[in-house]
N, C-alpha and C positions, 0 to 999 in steps of 0.2 A: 637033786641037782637042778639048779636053774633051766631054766630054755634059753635059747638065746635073745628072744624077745624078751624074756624081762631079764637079761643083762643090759640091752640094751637101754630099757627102760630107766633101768638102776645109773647108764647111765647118761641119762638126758636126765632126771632128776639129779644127778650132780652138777651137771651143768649148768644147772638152772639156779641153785644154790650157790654156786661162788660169782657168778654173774651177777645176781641181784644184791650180793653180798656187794662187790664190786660198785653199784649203783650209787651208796651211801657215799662212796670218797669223790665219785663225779659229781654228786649234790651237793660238795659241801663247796665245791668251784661254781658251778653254774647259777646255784640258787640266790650264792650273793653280788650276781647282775642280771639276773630277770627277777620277774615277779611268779608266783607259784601257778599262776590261769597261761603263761607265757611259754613260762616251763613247758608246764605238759603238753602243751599245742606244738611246739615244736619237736620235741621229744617223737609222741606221736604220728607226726607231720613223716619224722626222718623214717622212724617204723612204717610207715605206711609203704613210703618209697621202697625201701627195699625187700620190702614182704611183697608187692605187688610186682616186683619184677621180678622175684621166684616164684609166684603163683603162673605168670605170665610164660616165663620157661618151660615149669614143668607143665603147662596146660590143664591146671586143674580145673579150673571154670570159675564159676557160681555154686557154694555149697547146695543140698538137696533144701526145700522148701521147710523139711521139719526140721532142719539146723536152726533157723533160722530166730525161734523164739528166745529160746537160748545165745544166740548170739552177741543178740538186741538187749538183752539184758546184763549180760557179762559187760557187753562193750559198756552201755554207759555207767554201770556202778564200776567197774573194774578198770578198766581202759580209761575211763573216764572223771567220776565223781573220787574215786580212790586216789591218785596221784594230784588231782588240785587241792584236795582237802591235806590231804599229807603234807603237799609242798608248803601251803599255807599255815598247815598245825606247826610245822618244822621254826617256823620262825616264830613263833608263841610261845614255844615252850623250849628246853634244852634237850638235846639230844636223847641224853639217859629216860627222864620222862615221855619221849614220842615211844621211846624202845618197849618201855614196859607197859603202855597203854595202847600201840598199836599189837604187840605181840597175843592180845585178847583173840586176834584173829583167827587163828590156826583153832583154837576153842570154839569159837563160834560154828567155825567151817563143820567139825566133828559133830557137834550138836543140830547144827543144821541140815548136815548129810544123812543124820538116824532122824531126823522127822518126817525130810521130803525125797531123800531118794533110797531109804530103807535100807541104809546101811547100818553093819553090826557097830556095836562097841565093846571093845574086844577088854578085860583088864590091863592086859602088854600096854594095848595105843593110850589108855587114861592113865594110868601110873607113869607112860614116859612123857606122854605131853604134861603131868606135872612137876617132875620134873625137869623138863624143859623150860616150863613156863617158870619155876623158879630161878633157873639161871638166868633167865633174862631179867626179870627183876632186881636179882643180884649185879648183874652187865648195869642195867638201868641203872641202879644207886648209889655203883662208882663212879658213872661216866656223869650224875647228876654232882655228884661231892667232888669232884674234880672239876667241873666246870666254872671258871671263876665267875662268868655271867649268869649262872646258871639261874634260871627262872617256870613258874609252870603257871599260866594263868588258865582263868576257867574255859575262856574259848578255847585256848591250845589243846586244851584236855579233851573239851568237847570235839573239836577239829581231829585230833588224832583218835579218838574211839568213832566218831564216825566212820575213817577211814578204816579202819578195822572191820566194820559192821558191814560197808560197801565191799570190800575184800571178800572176806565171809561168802556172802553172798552174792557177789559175781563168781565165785570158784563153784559156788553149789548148781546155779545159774548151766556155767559151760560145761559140766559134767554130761548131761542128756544132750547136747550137742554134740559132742564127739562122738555118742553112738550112730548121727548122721553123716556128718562131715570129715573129712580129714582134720590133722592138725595144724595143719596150714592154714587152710582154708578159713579155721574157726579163728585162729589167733589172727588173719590176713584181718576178714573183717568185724571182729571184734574191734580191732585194733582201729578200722574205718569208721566204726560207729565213735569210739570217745572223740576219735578227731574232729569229726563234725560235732560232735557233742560242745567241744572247746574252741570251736571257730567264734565265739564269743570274745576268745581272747586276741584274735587274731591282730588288731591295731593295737594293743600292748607290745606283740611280739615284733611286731612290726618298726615299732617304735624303739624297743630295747635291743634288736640285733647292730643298729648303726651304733649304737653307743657302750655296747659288752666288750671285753677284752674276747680276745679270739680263743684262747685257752677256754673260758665260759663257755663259748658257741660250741668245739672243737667237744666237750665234754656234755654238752645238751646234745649233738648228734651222737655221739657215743654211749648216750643214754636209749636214744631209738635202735641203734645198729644193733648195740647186743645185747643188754638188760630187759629190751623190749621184745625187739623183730627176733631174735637167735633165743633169746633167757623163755620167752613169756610159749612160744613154736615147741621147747624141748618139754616143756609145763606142758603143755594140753597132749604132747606124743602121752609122756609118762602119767598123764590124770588118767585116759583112756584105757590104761591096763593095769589101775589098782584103784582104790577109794578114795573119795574127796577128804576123807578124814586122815590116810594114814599119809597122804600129799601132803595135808599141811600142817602134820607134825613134821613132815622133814624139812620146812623151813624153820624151825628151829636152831636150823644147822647155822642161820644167817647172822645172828649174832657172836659167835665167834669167832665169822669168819671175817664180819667185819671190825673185830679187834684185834686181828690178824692183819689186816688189810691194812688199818691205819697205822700200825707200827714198821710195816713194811713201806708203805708210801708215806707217810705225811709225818715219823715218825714219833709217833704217839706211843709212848712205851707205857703196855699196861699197867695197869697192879696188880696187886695178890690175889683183892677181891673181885678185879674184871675175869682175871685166869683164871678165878674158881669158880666165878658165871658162867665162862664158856666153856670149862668142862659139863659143866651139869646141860648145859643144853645140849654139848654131843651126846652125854649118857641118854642124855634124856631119847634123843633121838632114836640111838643105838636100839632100846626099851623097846618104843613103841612101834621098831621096824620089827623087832626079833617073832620068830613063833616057837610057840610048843614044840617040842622033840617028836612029836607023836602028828603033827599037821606039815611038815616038813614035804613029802611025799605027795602028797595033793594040793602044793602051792605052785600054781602055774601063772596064770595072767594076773594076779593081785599083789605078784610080788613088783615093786618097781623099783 
């Protein structure tokens, strides 16, 4: 039987899943009246505000000093370099295409976590992140064949597997951070570090908030309030009490959800072969959550 700490955890990693799921249908407003360096500054920007006036309430402080390498790292590949390349990939290529070349991510995360933070790799979590990573490809190749514009040039390609590679390892990154810091704390400035990261962009943003429709703005702070500041806060509770590998098989869960999402909001009705994507990334998921019959009994803080 669970603890209650990793129900909780189970569920802050849901939360964090249908939020970021969530992310994609605000991107597809905002993005086409800012620029992707605009984006994320602002984005950012609203994260910032409202993660520092929950740090400020509940008086956490300043993380401890050994947070802090980690932090610095997470922020600017994660917080930072991950959402301007994205934003930038997004309009290079078609959606299906960013789907299945960013989705490399969650892989890398696993392989990255068994080199530098000695985590196992269990059969469960490789059989269901392949699975999973098939259904995305599968999500990917319909929402490519359906797209009438649909296009992938090599920068877009390169744009989005970097943003993957930046993912990757800003998650591996905040992992030893959390054994310092809270989750607040870490996501608070992390989230500080990409912003000044993106103050590069600041006279674009500057320039494109007078001229956005207010829905745009309305869905770029909405992208900071809870994709970011509430989505990214439930991520680092739930990192802290299981492994960077089996976290980011559960983003797997994101491409269903956002073909869920779009046929609820923007009314995008899928097809056969998007439904049969995003079953297999739930299975997939399901897989690489599940354990042994016989390990069941000694799973405590690694379940999340």
């Amino acid at each position: 039987m669970q603890k209650p700490s990793s129900r909780l955890a189970l569920v802050a990693a849901g939360v964090t899943v249908v939020l970021w799921a969530s992310a994609f249908v605000s991107i597809r407003s905002a993005g086409a009246a800012y620029s992707p360096g605009a984006l994320a500054l602002g984005r950012l920007l609203s994260g910032v505000l409202v993660l520092g006036a929950v740090l400020l309430v509940r008086q956490e402080g300043l993380p401890p000093r050994a947070a802090w390498p980690g932090i610095a790292v997470s922020g600017l590949l994660w917080f930072g370099v991950y959402m301007v390349v994205l934003n930038w990939g997004e309009q290079e290529v078609d959606a299906g295409t960013a789907a299945m070349v960013v989705n490399v991510g969650p892989i890398l995360i696993a392989l990255l976590g068994a080199r530098f933070l000695g985590e196992s790799l269990p059969p469960r979590l490789l059989a269901g992140m392949a699975v999973s990573f098939a259904g995305a490809v599968t999500v990917g190749l319909s929402m490519s064949r359906d797209s009438a514009g649909g296009h992938a040039s090599v920068l877009g390609v390169a744009l989005c597997l970097l943003a993957a590679v930046a993912y990757a390892g800003g998650v591996v990154a905040q992992k030893p951070a959390l054994a310092h810091g809270s989750a607040l704390q870490v996501t608070t400035f992390g989230c500080l570090v990409g912003a000044v990261a993106c103050l590069p962009f600041a006279g674009q943003l500057a320039g494109e908030v007078g001229r956005a429709p207010l829905s745009a703005t309305l869905n770029m702070v909405y992208l900071g309030v809870f994709p970011t500041a509430l989505a990214f806060t439930t991520w680092a509770y739930a990192l802290a009490r299981t492994t960077a590998g089996r976290m980011g098989a559960t983003t797997y869960a994101v491409p269903a959800l956002v073909v869920l999402l779009a046929w609820a909001f923007l009314g995008e009705l899928p097809g056969p072969l998007t439904l049969a994507g995003g079953a297999l990334c739930l299975a997939g998921v399901a897989v690489s959550r599940s354990r042994p019959r016989g390990s069941a009994a000694t799973a405590t803080t690694e379940s999340a």
